[in-house]
N, C-alpha and C positions, 0 to 999 in steps of 0.2 A: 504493500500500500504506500509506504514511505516514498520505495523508487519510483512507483506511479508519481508521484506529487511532483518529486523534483524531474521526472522526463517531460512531466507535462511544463512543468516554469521556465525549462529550458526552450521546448520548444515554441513557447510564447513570446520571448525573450525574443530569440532569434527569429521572429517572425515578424516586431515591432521594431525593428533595429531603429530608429530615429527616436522613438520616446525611450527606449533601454539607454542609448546613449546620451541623449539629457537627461535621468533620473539617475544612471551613474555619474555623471560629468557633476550634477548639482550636489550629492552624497559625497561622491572626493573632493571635492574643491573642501566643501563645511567642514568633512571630519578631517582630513589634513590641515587647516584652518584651524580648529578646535584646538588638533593634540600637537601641536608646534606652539600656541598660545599656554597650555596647560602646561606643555614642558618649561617653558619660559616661568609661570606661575610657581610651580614645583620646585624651579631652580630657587626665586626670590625668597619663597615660604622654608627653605631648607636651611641656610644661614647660620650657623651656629647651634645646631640641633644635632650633629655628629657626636658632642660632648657627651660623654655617659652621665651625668649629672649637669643639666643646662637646664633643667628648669630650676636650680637649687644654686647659679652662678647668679650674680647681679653689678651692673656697673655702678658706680659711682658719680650722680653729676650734682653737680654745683649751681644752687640758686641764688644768686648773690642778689637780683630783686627782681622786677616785677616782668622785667624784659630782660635779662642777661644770666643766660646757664652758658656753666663751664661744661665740658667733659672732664678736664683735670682738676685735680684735686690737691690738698697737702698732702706732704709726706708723712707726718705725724700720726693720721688716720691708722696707717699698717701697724703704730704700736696704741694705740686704742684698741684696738681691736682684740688686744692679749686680754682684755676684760672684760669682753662681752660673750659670756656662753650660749648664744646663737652663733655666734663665727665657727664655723671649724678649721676654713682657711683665707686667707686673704692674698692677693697678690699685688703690684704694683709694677707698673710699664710707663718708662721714659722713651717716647721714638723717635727718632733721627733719619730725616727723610734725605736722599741726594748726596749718600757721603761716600769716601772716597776710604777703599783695602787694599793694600801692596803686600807681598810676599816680601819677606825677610830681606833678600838683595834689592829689592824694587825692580825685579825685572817686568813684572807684571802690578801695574798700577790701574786700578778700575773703578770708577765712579758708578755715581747715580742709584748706590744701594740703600734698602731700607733697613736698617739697626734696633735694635730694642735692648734696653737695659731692665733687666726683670728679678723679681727676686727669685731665689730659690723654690718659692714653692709653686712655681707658671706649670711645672710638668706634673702636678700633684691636683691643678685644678682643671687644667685643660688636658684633654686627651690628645695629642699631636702626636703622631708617631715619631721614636725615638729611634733609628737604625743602630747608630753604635754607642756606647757609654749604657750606664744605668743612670734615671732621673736622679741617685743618688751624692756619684760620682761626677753631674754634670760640672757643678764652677769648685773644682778644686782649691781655686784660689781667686783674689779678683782678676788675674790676669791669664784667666780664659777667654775664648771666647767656643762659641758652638754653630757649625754651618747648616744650610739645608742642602742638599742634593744638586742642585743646581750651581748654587754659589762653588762649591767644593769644587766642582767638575771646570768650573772658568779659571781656576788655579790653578790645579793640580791633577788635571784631566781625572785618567782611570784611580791613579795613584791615591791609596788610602790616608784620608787627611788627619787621622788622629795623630797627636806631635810634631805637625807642621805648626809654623810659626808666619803670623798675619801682620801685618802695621796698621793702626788704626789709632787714627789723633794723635800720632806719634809714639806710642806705646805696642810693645811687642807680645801677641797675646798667642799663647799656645790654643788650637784646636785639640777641643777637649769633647767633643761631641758631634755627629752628624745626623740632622732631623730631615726626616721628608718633606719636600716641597708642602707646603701650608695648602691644604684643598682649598677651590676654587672658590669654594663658599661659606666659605671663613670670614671673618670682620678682622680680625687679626692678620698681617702676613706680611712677614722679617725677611730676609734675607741671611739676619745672622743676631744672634741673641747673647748679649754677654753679661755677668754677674752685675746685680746694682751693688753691690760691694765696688767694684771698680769705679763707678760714678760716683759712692759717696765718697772716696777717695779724694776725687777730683774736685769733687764739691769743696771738700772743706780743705784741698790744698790752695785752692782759687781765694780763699777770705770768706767764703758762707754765703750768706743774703742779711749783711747788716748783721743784727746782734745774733742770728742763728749760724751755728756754725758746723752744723750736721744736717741731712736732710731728714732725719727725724725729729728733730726742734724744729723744723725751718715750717712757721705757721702762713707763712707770707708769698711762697712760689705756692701756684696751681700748675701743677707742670707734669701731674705722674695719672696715666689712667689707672684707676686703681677697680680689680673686680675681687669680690667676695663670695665668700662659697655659704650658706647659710645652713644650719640644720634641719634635718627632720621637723615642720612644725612652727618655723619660725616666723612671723610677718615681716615683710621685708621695711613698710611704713616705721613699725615701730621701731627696728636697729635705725633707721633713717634718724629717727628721731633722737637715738641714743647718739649717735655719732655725732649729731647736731649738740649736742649738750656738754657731749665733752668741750668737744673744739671750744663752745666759748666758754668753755669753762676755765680751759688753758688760756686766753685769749682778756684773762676776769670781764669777762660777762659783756667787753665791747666788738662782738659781732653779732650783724644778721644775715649771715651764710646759712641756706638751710640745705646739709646735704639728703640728697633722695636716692633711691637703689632704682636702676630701671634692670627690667629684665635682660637677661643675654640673648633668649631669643627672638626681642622686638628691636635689639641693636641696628638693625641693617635697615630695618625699615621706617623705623620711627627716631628724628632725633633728640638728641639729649632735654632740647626746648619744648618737644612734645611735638613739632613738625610732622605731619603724618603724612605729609604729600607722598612720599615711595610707596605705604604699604597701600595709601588710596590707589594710585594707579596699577598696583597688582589688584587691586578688586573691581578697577573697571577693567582692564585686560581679561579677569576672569567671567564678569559680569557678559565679555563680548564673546567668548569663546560658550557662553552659554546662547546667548543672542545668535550666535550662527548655527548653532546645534538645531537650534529650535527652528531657525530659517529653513535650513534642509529639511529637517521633517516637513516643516508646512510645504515648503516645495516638492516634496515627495508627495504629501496629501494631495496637492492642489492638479498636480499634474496627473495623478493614478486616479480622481474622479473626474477629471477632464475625459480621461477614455471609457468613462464608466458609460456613453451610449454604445462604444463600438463592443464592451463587453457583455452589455446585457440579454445580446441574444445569445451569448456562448452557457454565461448560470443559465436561463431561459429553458436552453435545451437540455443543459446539465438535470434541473432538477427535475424535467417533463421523464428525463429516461430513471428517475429513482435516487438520483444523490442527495442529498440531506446537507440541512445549511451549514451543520458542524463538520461535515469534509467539503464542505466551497471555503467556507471560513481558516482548513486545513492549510488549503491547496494556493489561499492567495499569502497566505501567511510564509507557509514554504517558496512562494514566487519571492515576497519581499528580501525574505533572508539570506535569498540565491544573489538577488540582484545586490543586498546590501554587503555580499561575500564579496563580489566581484568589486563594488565601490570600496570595500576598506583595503583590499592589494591595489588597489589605483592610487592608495591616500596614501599608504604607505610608500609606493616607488616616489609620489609626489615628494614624500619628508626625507626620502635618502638623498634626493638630487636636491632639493631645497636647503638643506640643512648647514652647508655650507658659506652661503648666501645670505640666508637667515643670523648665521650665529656674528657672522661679519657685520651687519646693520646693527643684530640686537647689542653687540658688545661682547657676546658671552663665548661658553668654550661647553653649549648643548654636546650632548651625545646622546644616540638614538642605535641601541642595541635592545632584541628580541631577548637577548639575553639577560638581561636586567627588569627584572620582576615590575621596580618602579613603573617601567615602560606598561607594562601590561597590566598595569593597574587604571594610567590614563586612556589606554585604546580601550579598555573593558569598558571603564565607567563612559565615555565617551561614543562608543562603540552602542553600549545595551541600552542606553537612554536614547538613541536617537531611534533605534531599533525600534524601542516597544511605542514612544512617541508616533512613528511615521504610518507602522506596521497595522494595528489594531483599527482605528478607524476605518482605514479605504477596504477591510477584509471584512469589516461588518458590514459596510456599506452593500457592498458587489456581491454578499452573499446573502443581502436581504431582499432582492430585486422578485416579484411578484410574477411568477413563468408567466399567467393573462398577460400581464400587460405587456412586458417584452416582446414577447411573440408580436404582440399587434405594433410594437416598435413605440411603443410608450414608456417613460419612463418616470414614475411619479416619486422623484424624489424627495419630493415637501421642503417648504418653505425654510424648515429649520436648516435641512443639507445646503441652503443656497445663501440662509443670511451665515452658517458658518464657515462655507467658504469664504462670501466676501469679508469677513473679521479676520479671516488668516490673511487679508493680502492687505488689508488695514494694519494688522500689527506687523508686517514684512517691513512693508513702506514707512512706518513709525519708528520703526527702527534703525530703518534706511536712512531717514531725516537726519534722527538725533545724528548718526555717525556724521552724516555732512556737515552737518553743524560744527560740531566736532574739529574735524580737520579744520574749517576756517578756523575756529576759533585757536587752536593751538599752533596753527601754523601762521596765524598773527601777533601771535602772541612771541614765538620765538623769534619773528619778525623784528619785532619792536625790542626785543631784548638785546639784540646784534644792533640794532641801529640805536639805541636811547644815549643821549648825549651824558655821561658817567660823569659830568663835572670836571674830565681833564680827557685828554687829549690819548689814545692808547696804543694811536697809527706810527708804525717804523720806530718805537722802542724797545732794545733791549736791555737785558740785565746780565751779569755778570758779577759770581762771587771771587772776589779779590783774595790772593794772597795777603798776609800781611805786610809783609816788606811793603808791596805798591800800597798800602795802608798810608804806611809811616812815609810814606815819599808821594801821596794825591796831589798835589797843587803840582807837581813835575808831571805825573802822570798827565792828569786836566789838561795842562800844557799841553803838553805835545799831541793829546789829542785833539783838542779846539784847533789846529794849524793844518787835522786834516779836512780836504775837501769835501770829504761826504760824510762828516760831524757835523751837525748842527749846532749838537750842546750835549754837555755830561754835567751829570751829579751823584753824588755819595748820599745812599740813609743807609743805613739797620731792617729795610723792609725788603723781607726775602722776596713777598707776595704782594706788589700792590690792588691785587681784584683779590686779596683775601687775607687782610693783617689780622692777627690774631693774639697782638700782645696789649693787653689792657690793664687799668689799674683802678683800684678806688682809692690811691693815695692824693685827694687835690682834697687844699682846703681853698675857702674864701671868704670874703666879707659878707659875715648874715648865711652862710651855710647853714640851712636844717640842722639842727643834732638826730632828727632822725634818718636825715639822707644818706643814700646808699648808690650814689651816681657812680657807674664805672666807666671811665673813658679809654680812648685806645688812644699808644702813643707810640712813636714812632720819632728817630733821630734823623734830622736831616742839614743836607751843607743851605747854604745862601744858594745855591744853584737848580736845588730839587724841585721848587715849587713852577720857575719860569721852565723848566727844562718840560715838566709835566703839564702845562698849560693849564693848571690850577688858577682860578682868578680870587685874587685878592681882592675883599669888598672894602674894607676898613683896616686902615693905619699901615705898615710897609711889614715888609720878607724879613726874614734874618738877614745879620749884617756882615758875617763870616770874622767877626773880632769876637774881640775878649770879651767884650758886652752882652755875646748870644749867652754866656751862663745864665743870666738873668733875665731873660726877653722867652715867651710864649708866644707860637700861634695857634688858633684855634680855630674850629670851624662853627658854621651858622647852630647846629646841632648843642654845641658846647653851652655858648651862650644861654641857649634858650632852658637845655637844661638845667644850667645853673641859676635862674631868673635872671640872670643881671640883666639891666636898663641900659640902653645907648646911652652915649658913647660907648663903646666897649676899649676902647684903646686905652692906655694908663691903669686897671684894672688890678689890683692887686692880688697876686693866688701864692699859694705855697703849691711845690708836686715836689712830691718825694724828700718833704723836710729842705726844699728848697726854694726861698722866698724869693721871688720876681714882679713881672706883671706882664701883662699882653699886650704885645707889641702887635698884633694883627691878625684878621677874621678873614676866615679864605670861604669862600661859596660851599656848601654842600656838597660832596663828590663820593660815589660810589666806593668803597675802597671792603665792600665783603658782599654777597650774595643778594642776586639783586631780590632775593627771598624776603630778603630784611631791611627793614626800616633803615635808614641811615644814622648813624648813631652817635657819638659826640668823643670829638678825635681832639691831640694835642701832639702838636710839635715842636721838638727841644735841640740842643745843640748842644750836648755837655759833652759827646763822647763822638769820635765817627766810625760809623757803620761800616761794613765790607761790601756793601750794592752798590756797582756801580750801576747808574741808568743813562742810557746812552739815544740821544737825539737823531737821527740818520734821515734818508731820504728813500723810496722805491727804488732810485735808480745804483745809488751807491751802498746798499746795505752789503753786501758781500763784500767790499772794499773797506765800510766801516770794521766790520769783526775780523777783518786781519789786523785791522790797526788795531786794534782792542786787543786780540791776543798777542801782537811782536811786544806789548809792555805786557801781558802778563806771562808771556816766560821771559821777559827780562825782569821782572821781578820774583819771579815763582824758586829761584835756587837752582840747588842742581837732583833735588826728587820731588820734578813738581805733578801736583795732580792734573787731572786732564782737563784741560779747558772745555769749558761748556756755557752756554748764552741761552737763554728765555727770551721769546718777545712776549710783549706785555700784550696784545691783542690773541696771541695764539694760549696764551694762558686766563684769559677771557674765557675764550670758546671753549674750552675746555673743562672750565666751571659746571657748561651745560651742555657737554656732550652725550649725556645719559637721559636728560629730557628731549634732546634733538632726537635721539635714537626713537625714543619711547613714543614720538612724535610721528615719526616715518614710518616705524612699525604700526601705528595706528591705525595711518592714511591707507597702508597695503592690506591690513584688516578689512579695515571700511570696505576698500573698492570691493574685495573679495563680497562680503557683507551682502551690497550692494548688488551686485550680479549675480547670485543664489536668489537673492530675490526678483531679480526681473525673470529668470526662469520660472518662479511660481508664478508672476502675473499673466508670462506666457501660457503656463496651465489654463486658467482662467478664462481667456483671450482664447483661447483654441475651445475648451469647453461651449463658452457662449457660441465662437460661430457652430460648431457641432448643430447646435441645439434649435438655431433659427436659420439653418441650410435652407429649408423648403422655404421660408419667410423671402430669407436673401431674393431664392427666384425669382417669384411672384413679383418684388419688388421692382426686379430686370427687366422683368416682362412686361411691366405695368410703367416704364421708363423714369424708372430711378436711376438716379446716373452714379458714378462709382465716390465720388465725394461724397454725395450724401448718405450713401453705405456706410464708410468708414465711419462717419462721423456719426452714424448709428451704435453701430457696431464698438465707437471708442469710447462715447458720453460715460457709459457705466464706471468702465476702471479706471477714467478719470474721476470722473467722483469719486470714486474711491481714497484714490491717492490724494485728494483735494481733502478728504475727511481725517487720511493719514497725518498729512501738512499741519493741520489744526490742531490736531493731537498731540502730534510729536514738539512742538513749538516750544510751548512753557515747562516740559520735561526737560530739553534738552537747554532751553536758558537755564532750568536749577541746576543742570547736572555741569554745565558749563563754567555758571559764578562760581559755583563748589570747588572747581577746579582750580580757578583763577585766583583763589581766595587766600591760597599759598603763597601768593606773589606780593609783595612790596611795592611794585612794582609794575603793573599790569596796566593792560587796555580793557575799554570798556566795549560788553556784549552790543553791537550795533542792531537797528530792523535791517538794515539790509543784508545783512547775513541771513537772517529768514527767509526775507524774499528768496534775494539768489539759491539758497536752499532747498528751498518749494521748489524753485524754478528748476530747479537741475534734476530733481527725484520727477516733477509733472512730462519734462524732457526724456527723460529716460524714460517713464513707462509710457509715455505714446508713440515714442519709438519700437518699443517692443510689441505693443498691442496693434501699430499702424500695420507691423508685419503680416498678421495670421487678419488682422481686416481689409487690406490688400489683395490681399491672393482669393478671400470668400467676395470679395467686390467683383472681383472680373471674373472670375469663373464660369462656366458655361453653363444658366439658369435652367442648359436643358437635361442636365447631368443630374441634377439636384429635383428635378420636377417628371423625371423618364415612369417612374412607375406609379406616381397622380392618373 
């Protein structure tokens, strides 16, 4: 009986070759579609979940007030923690991004690695694979260090690197350890990990931080990510809370720092400030990959009751010779499964050759093996829900057709089969809307993020970390580069990043400061040259003066001001920063200087010390002419082991901010479109069912000289209503789900009407296109083909 079902689905199959081929074409496109999206999801939702104990890890961040979380934290914390029996374990990471390891003779000099200074007990709380050492045995002394797999093999190729010897910050550190590359979905991932014994080291050979002179007193650097392993049973709110009591308790009672534990495995997605824009747009990627499941199905429905006249004399006949509706019900059910076989080996050749492609736009490093269970968890759950969605319906349908009437070529489907098809090409198109929406909205939005004026200038600058020597010899340096022609201008600050400074203080006092204010501002060193070179405008009183006077002269920005209420004039201004009394010598305009996510925020510029950035002014035409000059001074001041020269531009470190929204962006639009064409094949259903159904109408009409326009335009009114009711529907959805989006942003453009319009217009374009097709062809067709047996 079984192989009966499936010769007879084949044979139908093969009989219909144009609807099998758009019913598979519409099923692949969705489920490949789906499980390339789900993988994508899978990947996000995975993130620090590998840990055998992650849901019992918690970070550390820093509320310092109303608008300003740190991720770091004090040092101090890690011995707090010896008092509180919820801790079992605690760990603390200092990281160092872009640094520079040489092998012992400096034959091999390498940049651009990422370092972490960790305590002892990082392999105790995090599961990382350890290849060789015991987590016991790993920092034997502070003058270890430990590699991952990768790193080792760029040194020391095959060669086993336990007892090699590395240069790092000038200090020679035995490999004492080699860890496996850091998985890909990790929030964590070093290059090389060494004892925080060796950084306290350093710390308190360098003079401390002021009156601290260990990073276990030191109550005043935020400098260390610090996570926590908690007990069986513990609330995470209340150690928050303990933690928060100590500190100001060491502190006698003058902070409002409140520290809070966030989970490990909401790290990746959620930040420290509570920012949810990542794990939102993993729920609308998921929310979409549902949205096309269901599209396919509807398009499977829409199109298998579209043929439900060409089938009814086959049940007709079925049931006149004795079949029973529980095997028509059987038999269309076994069709769909065959067909929806044949669509899931289409979706999947689609993900092996796609994947590639895919993993390049999304950022990622997907894999797509039969053999990994994961896999087979999203084509199952992806696979059995579009199934039973698509399947049941058009099998009850086709197996409930009434033999009288068929026979007579009647088909009395009731009103309910016809207003629930038109609902499925309603929610198709509604759906179809929101996504166009969508795209404009996000793809003006990044629009306006590349082009929004940042308050300085960001075109043909780069940067450059200085050796010290050209440090202590700048003004020689400066020279000789201002003399080239294709310099513009150079300056010296302290700001590694300027699209993302991240060093701030609450140390500012003033005249009439709150005693309860808690204002943190960001601060940054820079020469007399930094602010003109940057095209920062000055609104009020002059730059630093490059003399002995900048000890005592501030600039600040518009933000500054206002935070601190002072009153114009602002110039003459009297502040203290860092126990050092001056006054403000001058207010520079508002300028973006961290994620255009964020408010802008209240900045201060000082001169007591100079920085290692240089910033360098150039032109399009001479920028490769500029960076020779730029590096002939730094290896003539670099020594004789110098590290490897390397340059930033300041626009390319921009883009880069928001290269993971751009992606998420693109990926979007290629959804959409997909989206979007899944469902013009269902309105094709539709469109082909209506003419079916008023073939003999059509004639009559030919006959009676209706001419082929006014066919169409018969034949089109309906599924444009439709999609006109879609339009109206889908509108104020997709404004919510839009603002929602937008809401993240600091920084954003406002939802236009014409984005609706054009909207409409583009979804009403598409389906009279699709519908003009199959009302075309029933237009001209020959009235006498359709009226031969009248």
């Amino acid at each position: 009986m079984i192989r009966n079902y499936f010769k007879t689905a084949w044979r139908n199959l093969k009989e219909h070759k144009f609807h099998t081929f758009v019913n598979i074409s519409g099923l692949a496109f969705g489920l490949a579609t789906a499980i390339l999206l789900l993988l994508w999801v899978q990947h996000e939702k995975s993130y620090d979940r590998f840990h055998k104990d992650f849901s019992r890890i918690h970070r550390f961040t820093a509320h310092l007030d109303a608008n300003t979380v740190w991720e770091g934290v004090p040092g101090p914390l890690a011995i707090y923690a010896q008092s509180l029996p919820e801790v079992e374990g605690i760990v603390r990471i200092n990281e160092w991004n872009g640094q520079v390891l040489a092998t012992e003779d400096r034959s091999t000099v390498l940049d651009g690695f990422t370092t972490a200074y960790v305590d002892s007990t990082f392999l105790s709380l995090f599961n990382f694979e350890l290849l060789k050492s015991r987590p016991e045995q790993l920092f034997p002394d502070p003058y270890s260090i430990v590699l991952t797999e990768s790193t080792a093999k760029k040194f020391f190729g095959d060669d086993d690197p336990l007892g090699k010897v590395l240069q790092f910050r000038g200090d020679n550190l035995t490999v004492t350890g080699l860890l496996h590359d850091f998985p890909d979905n990790s929030s964590l991932a070093f290059d090389a990990i060494l004892p925080m014994a060796h950084y306290a080291q350093r710390f308190t050979a360098d003079g401390g931080n002021g009156q601290w002179k260990t990073i276990d007193v030191d109550m005043g650097s935020y400098s260390f990510t610090t996570f926590v392993k908690l007990r069986d049973g513990a609330h995470p709110e209340v150690v928050g809370k303990k933690f928060t009591q100590l500190y100001k308790d060491a502190r006698n009672g003058e902070s409002t720092v409140q520290f809070n534990l966030q989970p490990l495995a909401d790290m990746h997605l959620v930040s420290a400030d509570g920012n949810n824009a990542a794990a939102r747009m993993v729920q609308i990627f998921l929310l979409i990959a549902i949205m096309v499941l269901a599209i396919a199905a509807v398009n499977y429905i829409n199109l298998t009751t579209a043929r439900a006249l060409v089938r009814a004399r086959e049940v007709g006949i079925r049931k006149v010779v004795g079949a029973s509706k529980v095997q028509l019900f059987l038999q269309f059910i076994v069709e769909t499964a065959l067909l929806f076989c044949f669509a899931l080996l289409v979706a999947v050749g689609l993900i092996v050759v796609l994947l590639p492609l895919y993993n390049d736009i999304a950022g990622k490093q997907l894999h797509f093996s039969l053999s990994n269970m994961e896999i087979w968890k999203v084509i199952g759950y992806s696979a059995l829900g579009t199934l039973l969605a698509a399947a049941i319906y058009p099998a009850l349908l086709l197996s409930g057709f009434q033999p009288l009437q068929v026979m007579k070529g009647k088909m009395a489907s009731g009103v309910g089969v016809t207003l629930l098809r038109k609902a499925l090409v309603v929610f198709q198109f509604a759906i179809s809307m929101v996504l166009i929406v969508a795209t404009f909205v996000i793809s003006r939005q990044m629009t306006y993020m590349r082009k929004l004026d940042l308050g300085y200038d960001k075109s043909y600058v780069f940067s450059v970390a200085l050796p010290d020597d050209a440090v202590e010899h700048i003004e020689a340096v400066k020279n000789e580069l201002r003399n080239h022609p294709g310099i513009v201008n150079v300056a010296l600050s302290d700001m590694y990043d300027i699209t993302n400074m991240g060093n701030a203080t609450g140390d500012l006092e003033w005249p009439g400061k709150p005693v309860n204010s808690s204002l943190i501002i960001a601060q940054s060193s820079i020469d007399k040259d930094f602010i003109p070179t940057m095209g920062i405008q000055l609104l009020e009183g002059r730059n630093l003066t490059g003399t002995a006077a900048d000890s005592n002269l501030y600039v600040v920005n518009e933000a500054a001001v206002r935070e601190m209420g002072l009153t114009p004039p602002y110039v003459g201004t009297p502040i203290s920063f860092h126990d050092r009394p001056g006054t403000i010598a001058g207010v520079v305009k508002d300028f973006n200087f961290k994620s255009l996510k964020e408010k802008i925020s209240p900045l201060l510029f000082f001169h007591w010390y100079d920085g290692s950035m240089l910033y360098v002014r150039t032109t399009a035409a001479e920028a490769s002419n500029a960076i020779k000059a730029v590096e002939q001074q730094y290896q003539k001041y670099a020594g004789d082991s110098p590290a490897p020269f390397k340059y930033n531009f300041v626009d390319q470190q921009f883009e880069a901010k928001y290269r993971t929204d751009q992606r998420a962006g693109l990926l979007f639009n290629i959804f959409a479109g997909i989206a979007i064409f899944i469902s013009c094949l269902g309105l094709l259903g539709l469109s082909t069912y209506t003419v079916r159904q008023r073939v003999k109408e059509i004639g009559i009409r030919k006959v009676l000289g209706a001419s082929v326009a006014s066919i169409v335009q018969l034949l089109s009114a309906g599924s444009i209503l439709l999609v006109v009711l879609a339009v109206v529907i889908a509108s104020p959805i997709a404004w919510w789900v839009m603002n929602t989006w937008l809401d993240d942003f600091a920084f954003r453009i406002d939802i236009q009407w014409w984005m609706f319009v054009l909207a409409g217009g583009a979804a009403l374009l598409i389906a009279l296109l699709t519908v003009s097709w199959q009302a075309i062809r029933a237009a001209v067709a020959n009235p006498v083909e359709s009226l031969r047996d009248e």
